[in-house]
DSSP file (Angstrom, degrees, kcal/mol; ACC not computed):
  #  RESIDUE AA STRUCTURE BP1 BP2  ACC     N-H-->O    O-->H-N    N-H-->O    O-->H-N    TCO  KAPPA ALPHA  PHI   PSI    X-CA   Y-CA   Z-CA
    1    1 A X              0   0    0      0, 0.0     2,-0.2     0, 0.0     0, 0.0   0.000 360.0 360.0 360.0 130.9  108.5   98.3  112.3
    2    2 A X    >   -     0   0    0      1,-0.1     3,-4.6     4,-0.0     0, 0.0  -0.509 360.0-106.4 -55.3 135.2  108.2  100.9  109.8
    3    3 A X  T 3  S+     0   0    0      1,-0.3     6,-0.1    -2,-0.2    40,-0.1   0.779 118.3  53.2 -67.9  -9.5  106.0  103.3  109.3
    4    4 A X  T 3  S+     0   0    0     38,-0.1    -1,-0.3     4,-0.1     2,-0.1   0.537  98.7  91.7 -93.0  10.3  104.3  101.8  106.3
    5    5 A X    <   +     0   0    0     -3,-4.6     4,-0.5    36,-0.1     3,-0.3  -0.375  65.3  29.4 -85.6 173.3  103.7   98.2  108.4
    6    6 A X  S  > S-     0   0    0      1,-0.2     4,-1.0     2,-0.2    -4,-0.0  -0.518 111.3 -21.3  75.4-128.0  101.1   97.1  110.2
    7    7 A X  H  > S+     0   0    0     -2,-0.2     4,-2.9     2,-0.2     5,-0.4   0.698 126.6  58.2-100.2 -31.3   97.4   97.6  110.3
    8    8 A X  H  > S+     0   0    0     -3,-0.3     4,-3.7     2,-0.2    -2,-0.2   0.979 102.5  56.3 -73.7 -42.0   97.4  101.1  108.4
    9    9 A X  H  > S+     0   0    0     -4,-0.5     4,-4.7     2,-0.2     5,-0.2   0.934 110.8  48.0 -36.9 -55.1   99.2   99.3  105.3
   10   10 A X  H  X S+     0   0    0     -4,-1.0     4,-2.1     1,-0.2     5,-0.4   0.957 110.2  46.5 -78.2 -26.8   96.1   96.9  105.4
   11   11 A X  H  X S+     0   0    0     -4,-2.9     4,-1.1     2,-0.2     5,-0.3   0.902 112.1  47.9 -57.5 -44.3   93.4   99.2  105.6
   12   12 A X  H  X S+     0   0    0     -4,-3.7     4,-3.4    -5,-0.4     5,-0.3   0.997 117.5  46.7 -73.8 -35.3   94.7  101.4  102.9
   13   13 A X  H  X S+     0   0    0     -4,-4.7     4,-0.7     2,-0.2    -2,-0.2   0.769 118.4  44.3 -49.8 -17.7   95.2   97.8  100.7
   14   14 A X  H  X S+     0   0    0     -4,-2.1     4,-1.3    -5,-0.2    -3,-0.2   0.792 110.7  50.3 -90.8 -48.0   92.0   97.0  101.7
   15   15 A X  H  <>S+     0   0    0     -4,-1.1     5,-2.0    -5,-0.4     3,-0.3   0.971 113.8  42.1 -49.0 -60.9   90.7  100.3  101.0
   16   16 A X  H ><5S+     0   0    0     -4,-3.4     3,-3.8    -5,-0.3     4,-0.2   0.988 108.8  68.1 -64.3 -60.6   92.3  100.7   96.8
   17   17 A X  H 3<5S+     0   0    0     -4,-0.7    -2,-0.2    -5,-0.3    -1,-0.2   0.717 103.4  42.5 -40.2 -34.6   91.1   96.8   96.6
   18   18 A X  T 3<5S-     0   0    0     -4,-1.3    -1,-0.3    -3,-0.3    -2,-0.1  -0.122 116.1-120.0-104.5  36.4   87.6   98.3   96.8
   19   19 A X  T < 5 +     0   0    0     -3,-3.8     2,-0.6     1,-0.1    -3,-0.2   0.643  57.8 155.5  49.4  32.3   88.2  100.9   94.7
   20   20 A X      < -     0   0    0     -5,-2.0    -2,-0.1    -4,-0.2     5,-0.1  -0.847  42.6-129.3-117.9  99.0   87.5  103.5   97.1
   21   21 A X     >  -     0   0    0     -2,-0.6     4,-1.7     3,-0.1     5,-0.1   0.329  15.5-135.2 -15.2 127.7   88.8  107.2   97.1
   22   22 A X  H >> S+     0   0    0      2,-0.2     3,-2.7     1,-0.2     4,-1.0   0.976 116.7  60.3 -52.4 -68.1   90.6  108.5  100.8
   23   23 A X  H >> S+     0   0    0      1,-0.3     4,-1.8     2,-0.2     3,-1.0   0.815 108.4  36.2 -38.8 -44.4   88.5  111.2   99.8
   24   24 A X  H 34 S+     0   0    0      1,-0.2     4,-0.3     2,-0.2    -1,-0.3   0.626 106.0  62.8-102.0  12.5   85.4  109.0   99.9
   25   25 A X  H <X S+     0   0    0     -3,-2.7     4,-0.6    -4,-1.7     6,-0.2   0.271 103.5  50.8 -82.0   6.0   86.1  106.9  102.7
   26   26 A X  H << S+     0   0    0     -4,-1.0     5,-0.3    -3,-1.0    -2,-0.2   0.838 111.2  48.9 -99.1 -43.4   86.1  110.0  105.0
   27   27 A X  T  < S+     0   0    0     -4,-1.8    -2,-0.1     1,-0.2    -3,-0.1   0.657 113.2  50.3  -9.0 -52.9   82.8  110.9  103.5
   28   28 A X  T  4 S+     0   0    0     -4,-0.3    -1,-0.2    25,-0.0    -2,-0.1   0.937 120.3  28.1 -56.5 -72.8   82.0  107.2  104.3
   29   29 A X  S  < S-     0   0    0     -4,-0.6    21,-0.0     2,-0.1    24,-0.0  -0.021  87.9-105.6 -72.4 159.5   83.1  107.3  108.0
   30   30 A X  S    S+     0   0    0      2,-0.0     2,-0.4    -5,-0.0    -4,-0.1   0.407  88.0 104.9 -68.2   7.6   83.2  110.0  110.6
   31   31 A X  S    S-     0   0    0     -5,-0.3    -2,-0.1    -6,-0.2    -3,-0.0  -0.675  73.2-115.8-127.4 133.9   86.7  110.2  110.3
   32   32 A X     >  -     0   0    0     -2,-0.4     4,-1.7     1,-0.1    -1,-0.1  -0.294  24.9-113.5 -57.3 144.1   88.7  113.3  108.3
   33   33 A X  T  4 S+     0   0    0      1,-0.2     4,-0.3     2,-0.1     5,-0.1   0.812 115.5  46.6 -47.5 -34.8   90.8  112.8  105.2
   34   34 A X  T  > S+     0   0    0      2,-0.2     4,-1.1     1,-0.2     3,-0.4   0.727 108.7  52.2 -88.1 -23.6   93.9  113.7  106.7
   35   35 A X  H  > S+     0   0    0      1,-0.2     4,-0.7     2,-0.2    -1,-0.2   0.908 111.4  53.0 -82.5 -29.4   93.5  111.4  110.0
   36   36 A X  H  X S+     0   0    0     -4,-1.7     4,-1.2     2,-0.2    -1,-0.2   0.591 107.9  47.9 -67.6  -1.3   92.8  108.7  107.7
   37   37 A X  H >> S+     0   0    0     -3,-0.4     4,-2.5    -4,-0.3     3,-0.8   0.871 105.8  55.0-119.2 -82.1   95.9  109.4  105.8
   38   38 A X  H 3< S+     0   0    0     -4,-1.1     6,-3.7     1,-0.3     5,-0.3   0.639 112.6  46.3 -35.0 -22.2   98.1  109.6  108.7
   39   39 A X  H >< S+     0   0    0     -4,-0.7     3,-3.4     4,-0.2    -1,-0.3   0.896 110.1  54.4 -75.2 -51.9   96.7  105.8  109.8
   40   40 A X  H << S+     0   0    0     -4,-1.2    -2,-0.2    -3,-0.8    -3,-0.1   0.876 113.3  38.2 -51.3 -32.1   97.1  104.7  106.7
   41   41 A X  T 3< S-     0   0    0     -4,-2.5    -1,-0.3   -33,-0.1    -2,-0.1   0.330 113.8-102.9-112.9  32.5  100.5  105.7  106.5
   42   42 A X  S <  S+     0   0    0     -3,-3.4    -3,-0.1    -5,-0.3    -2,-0.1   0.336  89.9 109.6 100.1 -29.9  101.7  105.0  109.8
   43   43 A X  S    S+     0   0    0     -5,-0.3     2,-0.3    -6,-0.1    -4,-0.2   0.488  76.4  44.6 -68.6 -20.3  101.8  108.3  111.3
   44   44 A X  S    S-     0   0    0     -6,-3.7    -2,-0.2    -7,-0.2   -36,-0.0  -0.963  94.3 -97.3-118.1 136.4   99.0  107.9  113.5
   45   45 A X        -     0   0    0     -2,-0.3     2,-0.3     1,-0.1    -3,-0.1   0.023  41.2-120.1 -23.5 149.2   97.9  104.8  116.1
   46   46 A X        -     0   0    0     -7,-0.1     2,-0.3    -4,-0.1    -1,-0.1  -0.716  30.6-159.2 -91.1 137.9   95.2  102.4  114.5
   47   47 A X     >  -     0   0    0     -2,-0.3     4,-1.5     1,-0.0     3,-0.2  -0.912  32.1-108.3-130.9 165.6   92.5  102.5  116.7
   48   48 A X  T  4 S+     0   0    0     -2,-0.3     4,-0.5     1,-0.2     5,-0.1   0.777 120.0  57.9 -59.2 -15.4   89.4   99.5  116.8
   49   49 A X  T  4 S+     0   0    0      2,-0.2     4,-0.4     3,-0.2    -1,-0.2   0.721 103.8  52.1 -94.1 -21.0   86.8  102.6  114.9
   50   50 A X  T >4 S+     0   0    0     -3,-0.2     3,-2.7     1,-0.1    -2,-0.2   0.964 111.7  43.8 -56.9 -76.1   89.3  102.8  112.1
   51   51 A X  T 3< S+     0   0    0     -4,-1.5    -2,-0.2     1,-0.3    -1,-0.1   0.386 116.1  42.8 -39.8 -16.7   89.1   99.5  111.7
   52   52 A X  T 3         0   0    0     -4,-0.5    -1,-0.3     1,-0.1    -3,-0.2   0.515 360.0 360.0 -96.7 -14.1   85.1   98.9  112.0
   53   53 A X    <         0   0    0     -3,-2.7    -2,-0.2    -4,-0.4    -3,-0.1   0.556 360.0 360.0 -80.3 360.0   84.3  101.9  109.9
């Protein structure tokens, strides 16, 4: 798998699909811009708190 598969791929498609800024889904969340960007793009583990936040 590549780093742009799997669960961080859908969260950031699900994430632009609702027109919503990285920058203001770490606002959103507890979670930093930059950790989110590193799920998103593979570079970090998907954890179950990405995915509920």
């Amino acid at each position: 798998m590549s780093t742009i598969d799997g669960p961080g791929r859908w969260l950031r498609a699900a994430r632009e699909e609702a027109d919503v800024s990285l920058t203001r889904m770490a606002q959103l969340t507890s979670f930093s811009k930059s950790y989110l960007g590193m799920v998103e793009t593979g570079q970090w583990p998907c954890s179950p708190d990405i995915v509920l936040a």
